[in-house]
N, C-alpha and C positions, 0 to 999 in steps of 0.2 A: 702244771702238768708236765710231765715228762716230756713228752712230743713239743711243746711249745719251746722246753729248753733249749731242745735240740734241734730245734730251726733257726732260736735265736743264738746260739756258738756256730751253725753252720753260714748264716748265713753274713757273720762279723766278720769270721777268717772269709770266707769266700771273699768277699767283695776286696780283699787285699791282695793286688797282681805281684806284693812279695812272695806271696804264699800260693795263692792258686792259680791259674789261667786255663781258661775255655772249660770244659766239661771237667775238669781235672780236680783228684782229691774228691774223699769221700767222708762220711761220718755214720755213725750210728747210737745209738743208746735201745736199752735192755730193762725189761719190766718182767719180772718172772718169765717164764717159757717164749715172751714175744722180745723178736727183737725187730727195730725202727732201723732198718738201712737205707741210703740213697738210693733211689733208682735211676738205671741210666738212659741216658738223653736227658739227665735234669741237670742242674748248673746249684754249685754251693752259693754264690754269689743272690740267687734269688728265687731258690726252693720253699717251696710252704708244706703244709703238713700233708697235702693230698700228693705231693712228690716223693715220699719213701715208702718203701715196701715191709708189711709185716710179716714178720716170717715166725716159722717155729726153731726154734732153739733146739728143742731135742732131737727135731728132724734132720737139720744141720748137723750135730753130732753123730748120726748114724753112718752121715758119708765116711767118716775117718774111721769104720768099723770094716768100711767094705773093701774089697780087691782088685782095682781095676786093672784091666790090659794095660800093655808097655807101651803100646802103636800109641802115637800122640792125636791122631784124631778119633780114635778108640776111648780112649781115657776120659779125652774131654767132653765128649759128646755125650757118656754113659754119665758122668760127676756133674756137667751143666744139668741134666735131664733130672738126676737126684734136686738138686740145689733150685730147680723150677719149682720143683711137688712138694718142697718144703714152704712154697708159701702158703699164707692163713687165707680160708675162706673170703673172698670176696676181692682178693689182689690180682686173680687173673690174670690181668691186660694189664699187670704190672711187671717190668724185669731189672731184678736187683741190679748192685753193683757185681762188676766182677771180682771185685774182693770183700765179697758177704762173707767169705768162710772163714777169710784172716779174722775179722772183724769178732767172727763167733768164738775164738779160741781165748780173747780175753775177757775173765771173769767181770772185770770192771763193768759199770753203770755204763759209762760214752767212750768213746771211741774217735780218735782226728787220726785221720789219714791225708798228709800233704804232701806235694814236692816241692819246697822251696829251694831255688837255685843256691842260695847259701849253705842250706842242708847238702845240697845233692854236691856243690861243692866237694867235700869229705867220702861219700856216697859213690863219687863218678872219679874219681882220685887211685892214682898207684899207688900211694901209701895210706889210703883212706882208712883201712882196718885197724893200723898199726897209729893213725891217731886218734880214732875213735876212744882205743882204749886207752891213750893216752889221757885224753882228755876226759874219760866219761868212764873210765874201769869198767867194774863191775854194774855201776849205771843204767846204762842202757847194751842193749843185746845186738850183735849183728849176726845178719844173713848173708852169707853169701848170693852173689848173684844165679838165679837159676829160672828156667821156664814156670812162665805165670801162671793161673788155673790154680786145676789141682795141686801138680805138682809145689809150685810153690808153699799151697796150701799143708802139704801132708810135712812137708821138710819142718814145716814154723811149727808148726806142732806139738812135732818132736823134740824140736829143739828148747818151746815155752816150760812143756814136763821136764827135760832134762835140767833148764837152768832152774826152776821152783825146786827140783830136787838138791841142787847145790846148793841155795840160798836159801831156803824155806822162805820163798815170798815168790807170790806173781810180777813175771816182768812187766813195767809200762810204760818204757820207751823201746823201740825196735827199728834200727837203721838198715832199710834194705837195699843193697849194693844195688847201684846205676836205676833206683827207683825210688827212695823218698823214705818217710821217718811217719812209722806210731805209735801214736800216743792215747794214755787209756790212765782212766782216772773215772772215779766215784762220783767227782764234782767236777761240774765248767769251770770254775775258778783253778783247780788243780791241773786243768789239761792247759790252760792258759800257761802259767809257773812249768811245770814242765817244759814249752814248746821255746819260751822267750828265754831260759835257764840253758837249753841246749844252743842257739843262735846265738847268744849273748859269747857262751866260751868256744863255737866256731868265729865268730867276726873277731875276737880279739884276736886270731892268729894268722887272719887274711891280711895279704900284703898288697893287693892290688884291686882296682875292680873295674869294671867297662866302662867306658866310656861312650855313651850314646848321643851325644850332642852330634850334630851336623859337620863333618868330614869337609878337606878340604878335596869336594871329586870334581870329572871332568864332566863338566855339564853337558856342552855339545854331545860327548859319547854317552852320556848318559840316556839323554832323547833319544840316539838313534836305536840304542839296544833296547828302551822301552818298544818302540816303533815297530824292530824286529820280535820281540817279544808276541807282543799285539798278534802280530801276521803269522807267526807260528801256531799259535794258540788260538786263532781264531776270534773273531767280532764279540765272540759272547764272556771271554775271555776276561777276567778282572784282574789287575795287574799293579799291586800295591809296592813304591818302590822308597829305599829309608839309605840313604848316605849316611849312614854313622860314622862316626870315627872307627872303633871298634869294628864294623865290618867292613871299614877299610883297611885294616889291617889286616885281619885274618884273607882280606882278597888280593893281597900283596902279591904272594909267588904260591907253587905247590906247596912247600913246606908249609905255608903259615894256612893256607886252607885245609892242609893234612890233620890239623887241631883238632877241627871241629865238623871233617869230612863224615866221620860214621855214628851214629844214635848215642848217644848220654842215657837214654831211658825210653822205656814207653810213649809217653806223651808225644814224644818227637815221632816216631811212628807211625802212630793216627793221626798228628795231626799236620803235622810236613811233610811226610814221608822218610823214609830212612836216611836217602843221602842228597847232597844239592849237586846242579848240573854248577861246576865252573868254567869260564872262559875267561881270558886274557884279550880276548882282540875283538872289534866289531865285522861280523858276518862269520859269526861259528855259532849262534844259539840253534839254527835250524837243524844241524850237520850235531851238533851235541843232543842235544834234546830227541832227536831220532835213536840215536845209538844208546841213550837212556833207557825209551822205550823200548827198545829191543830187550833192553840188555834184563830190566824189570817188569816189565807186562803191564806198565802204567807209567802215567805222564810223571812227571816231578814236581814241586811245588817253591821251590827254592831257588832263585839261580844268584850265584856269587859272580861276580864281572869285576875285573881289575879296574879300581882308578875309580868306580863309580858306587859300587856298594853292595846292598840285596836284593831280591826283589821276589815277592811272592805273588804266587798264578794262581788262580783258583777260578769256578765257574761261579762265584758268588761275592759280595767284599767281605761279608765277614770270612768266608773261607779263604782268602787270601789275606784280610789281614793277623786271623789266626796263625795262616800260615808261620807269618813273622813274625809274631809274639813268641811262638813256641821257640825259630831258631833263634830269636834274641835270647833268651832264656837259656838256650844250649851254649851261646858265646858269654853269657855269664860264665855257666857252670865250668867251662874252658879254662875261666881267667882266673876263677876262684879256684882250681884246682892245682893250678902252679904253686898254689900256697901248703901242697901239701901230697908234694910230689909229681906236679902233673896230671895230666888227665886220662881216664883209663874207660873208653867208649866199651859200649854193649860187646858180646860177641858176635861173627857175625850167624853161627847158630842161631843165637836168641834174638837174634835181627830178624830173620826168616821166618822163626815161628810167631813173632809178633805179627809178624805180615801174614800170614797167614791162615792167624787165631781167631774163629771165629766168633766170640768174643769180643776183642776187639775190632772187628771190621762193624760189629753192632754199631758199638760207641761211636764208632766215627759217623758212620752214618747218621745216627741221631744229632 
């Protein structure tokens, strides 16, 4: 059966922390008028068939008929409200991914939606576009970076019709700037060949790559900023802390923190927060951390400290060791991006409206 397939390709790539981490990456597959999406608050890693949502396909197509408002909470609220009433009788108390509608625009059987750091490598890259097509021509298809939702939605669109009309074929690879790679095939074995076809000729042109082994930090200061950490953040506070090599270096000086200071993508978003509190010296996390919140309307989840390494805060451990998976994931994307021009962070528009998207405040939640 269909559904069976497609639990079992979701949840192969899922459980590979090359390919996906925490709630991240989606999948679908297509049975006439139904299509089988992820729903969120599920994980690819260890979804079963009562975790996607049935939707209608043709209802889904109506949204890209209609007109919405320009105002960004306008839009999204009228196109979420469509993309609810497209699901099938009995899914209710179910709610899709937030990218069901990219999902719907290709004709193919399944559907893999990742962000793997090696991808986003190229993705999150100054010259990223310009080797895309170097490497993958006519190939695979990029998007520019642009607001998620709808909008993102109506742009791919346009773009899937324009390139079928230049090529007479559907496209089924798709590189979305500072957000990750999809892929769409008839068959699980073809989405497989596709996904390891495109990593294979990104890794042959990466020069470098992080280094996560154990750093040489300063232990004594290490305790004390966890200590001050603790008391900032309060008792209930969980405080997951990783000396790598790699984020000892990015916690070197401004410059080398500057790297990896603002969003690579989404995911860091929801699940780090946009940007990390840094210090250089012990007795500044309270006096930083304050001017944070000021400055954000919420706590941080990251903090970078010279000499000693990361360390994520959360009111839960896996929300704090989330935390650090995600910015591990971002000090990848950093390192792999020197391979191909440097690294070229979210804007901080699209920083804002992530924060803000109500959408993704779901996900995180869940």
């Amino acid at each position: 059966m269909i559904i069976d397939e497609l639990v079992g390709f979701s949840n192969f790539y899922g459980s590979n922390e090359e390919l996906v981490l925490a709630g991240g990456g989606n999948t679908s597959a297509k049975d006439g008028d139904i299509m089988y999406i992820k729903g969120s608050g599920t994980r690819l890693c260890d979804i079963t068939a009562d975790g996607f949502v049935k939707m209608s396909r043709s209802k889904i197509a109506e949204i890209f008929t209609k007109t919405y408002p320009d105002n960004d909470k306008e839009r999204e609220a009228l196109s979420l409200k469509d993309l609810m009433d497209a699901k099938l009788p009995g899914q209710e108390n179910k709610r899709p991914s937030v990218e069901t509608t990219l999902h719907s625009l290709f004709p193919q059987r399944f559907v893999l939606h990742l962000h793997p750091a090696m991808v986003n490598g190229i993705t999150c890259a100054k010259n990223g576009k310009e080797w895309a097509q170097k490497l993958f021509g006519e190939d695979v298809l990029w998007i520019d970076a642009c607001k998620p939702g709808y909008t993102l939605a109506k742009i791919c669109c346009d773009t899937l019709k324009e390139y079928k009309n230049k090529n007479t074929k559907d496209a089924d690879i798709v590189l979305l700037q500072n957000h990750g790679i999809f892929i769409a095939d008839d068959t699980v074995e073809g989405l497989g060949d596709k996904l390891y076809s495109v990593m294979a000729k990104i890794r042959a042109e990466i020069n470098d790559e992080s280094d996560f082994s154990v750093g040489e930090f300063d232990g004594d200061k290490a305790q004390e900023i966890f200590n001050e950490i603790s008391e900032v953040f309060g008792e209930d506070s969980v405080v997951t802390f990783e000396p790598s090599a790699v984020s000892l270096e990015f916690a070197e000086d401004d410059d080398s923190i500057s790297k990896v200071y603002k969003p690579f993508n989404p995911d860091q978003v929801v699940y780090c927060k946009p940007y990390p509190v840094y210090v250089q010296n012990k007795g500044e996390i309270a006096d930083k951390v304050n001017q944070y919140k000021t400055a954000n309307g919420f706590l941080p989840k990251i903090i970078f400290v010279k000499a000693c390494g990361i360390y994520g805060v959360d009111y839960s451990q896996k929300g704090s060791e989330t935390a650090v998976a995600l910015f591990n994931d971002a000090m990848k994307i950093a390192v792999f991006a020197e391979s191909f021009g440097g690294g070229k962070p979210m804007s901080d528009e699209l920083t804002d409206f992530i924060v803000n998207w109500e959408a993704e405040s779901y996900r995180s939640k869940q």
